[in-house]
Every structure is written in structure tokens, then in C-alpha cells.
N, C-alpha and C positions, 0 to 999 in steps of 0.2 A: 678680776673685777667683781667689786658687790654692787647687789640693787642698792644703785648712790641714790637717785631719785624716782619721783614719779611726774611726766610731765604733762600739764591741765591745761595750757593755753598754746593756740598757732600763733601766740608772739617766742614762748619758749622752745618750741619746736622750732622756729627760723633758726634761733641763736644755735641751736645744734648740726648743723649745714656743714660737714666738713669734718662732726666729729664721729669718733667711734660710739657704736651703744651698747653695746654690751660683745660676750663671747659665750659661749651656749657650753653646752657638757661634751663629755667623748662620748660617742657611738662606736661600735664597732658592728665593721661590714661580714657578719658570716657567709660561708655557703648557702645556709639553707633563704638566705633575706635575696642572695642575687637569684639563686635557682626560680622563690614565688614572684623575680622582678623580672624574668625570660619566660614563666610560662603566661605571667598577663599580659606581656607585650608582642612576646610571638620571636623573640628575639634572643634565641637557643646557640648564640656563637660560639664556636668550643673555646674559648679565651676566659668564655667567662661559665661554662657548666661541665666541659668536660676537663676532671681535676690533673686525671691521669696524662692526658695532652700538652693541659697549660703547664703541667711543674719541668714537661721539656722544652718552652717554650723561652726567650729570649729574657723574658719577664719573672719567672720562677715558679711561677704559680698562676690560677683563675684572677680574675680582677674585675672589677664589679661596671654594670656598665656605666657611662658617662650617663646619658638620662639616668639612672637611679642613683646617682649622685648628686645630679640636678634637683631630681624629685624630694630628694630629704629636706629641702630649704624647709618648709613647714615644719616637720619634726624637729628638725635643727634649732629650731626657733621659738620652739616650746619650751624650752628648761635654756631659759638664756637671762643672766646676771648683767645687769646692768641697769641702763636708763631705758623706764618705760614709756609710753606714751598710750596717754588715757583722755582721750578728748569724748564729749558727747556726741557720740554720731548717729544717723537712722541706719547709715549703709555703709561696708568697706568692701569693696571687691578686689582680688587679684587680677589687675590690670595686663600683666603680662612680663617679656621680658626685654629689655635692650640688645643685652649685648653676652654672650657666655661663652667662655673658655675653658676645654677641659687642659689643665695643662700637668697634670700628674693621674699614671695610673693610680687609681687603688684596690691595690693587694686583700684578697681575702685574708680576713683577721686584722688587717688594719682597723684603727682608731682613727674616727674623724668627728672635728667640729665645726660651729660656725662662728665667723665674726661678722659682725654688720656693721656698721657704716653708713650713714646719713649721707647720703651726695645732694639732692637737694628737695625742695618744698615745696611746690606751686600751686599757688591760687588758679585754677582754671578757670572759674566764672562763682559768683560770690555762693561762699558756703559751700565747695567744690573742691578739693584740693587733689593734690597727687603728691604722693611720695614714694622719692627713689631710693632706693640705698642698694649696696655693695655689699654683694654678698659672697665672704670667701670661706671656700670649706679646705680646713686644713688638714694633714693627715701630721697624727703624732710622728712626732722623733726625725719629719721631712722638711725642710726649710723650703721649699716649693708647694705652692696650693696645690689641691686634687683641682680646683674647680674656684674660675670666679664669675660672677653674675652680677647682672643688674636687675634689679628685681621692682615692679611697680605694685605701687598700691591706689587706687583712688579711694576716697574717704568723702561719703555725704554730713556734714553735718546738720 
């Protein structure tokens, strides 16, 4: 998918409710990205740092944790081809999250991206909105997600 458009108005962004907006680039998850995402978190599991354990492990190898899977939604989302949305705002905050499934390990040296997904729109109180979308991070060459989410945004205009 290319940047088809760019969208200017909450009457264009309704009509998008349901569709896809774009799909972002491959990442790929190294050692040294999970290693600095255990020592900020405190969260040293040998699955995911110690190499020589995890490659006797069920799994083949380390695997990166589900939060920093989670966490790349932002980066994910920065090199992503599609439909933008550009409305005049004063404020956007990351609102939070719905709903998140880790449903696939990811393999150190795996490739992952993201697809997003408009779910829906809402007017909260006038000049107020929120927006939800669907956030799946796919791991190349796996027909199963690493990870899906629902991801909020509110937006002051």
C-alpha cells in the first residue's frame, strides 16, 4: 500500500471506520534491542537474554518480550504507507489501551511490522474526539500475528 491520501476533515475520517490505513516497514527484532528492553524493564527472563538456554528451549531460540512488542506500536507507526490523517488539533494524547493479545512468539532476528485499522471515531464532547484502531504486528514469512491491540488516541481540536 501507498500514501493514497491525506485526510483533512472528521466527516473523512468517519468514512474510514472499518477500513485499513495503511502497513508500516519491517523491523527486525535483534539481541542487542531485547537485551536494552530487560535491562530498562528489570525483566532478565532467560527466554529472552540468555541465547545459550533459549536455543535449547521448545522455541529455538531467545524471543523478544511481549511488552517490547507492545511498545514498538509508536515506531511501528512512523514509516507507515497509507492513509494519513491530518486534522488541525491543539492536543493528541495516547489514551491508552483496549484490549492486547500476544498471540505469536517473536524470534530474535525475526521481521516485524504493523498494520492499522480504523475501528472507530467518537465525538466525546464537541471538538473532542477519540480514536480507536487495530493494531497488528505481523511477523514476516508467519501467517499468525506476534501481537494485536487496540490502541487509543484522543485528539483536541
Amino acid at each position: 500500500m501507498t500514501t493514497t491520501r491525506t485526510v483533512e476533515s472528521v466527516d473523512e475520517i468517519k468514512a474510514l471506520v472499518g477500513q485499513e490505513l495503511g502497513v508500516g516497514d519491517w523491523l527486525e527484532i535483534t539481541q542487542d534491542r531485547v537485551n536494552q528492553f530487560a535491562d530498562v524493564t528489570g525483566d532478565h527472563q532467560w527466554i529472552h537474554v540468555d541465547v545459550e538456554r533459549a536455543k535449547a528451549s521448545p522455541l529455538g531460540g531467545p524471543i523478544a518480550h511481549g511488552f517490547l512488542t507492545l511498545s514498538l506500536i509508536p515506531l511501528l507507526g512512523q514509516v507507515r504507507e497509507g492513509t494519513r490523517i491530518s486534522l488541525p488539533y491543539k492536543q493528541v494524547f495516547n489514551y491508552g489501551l483496549n484490549r492486547v493479545r500476544f498471540i505469536t512468539p517473536v524470534k530474535v532476528g525475526a521481521r516485524v511490522r504493523m498494520r492499522t485499522t480504523l475501528q472507530a471515531f467518537d465525538e466525546l464532547s464537541p471538538g473532542v474526539y477519540q480514536i480507536t484502531n487495530l493494531q497488528t504486528i505481523e511477523i514476516e514469512g508467519t501467517e499468525r500475528p506476534a501481537m494485536v491491540a487496540e490502541s487509543l488516541v484522543r485528539m483536541y481540536l
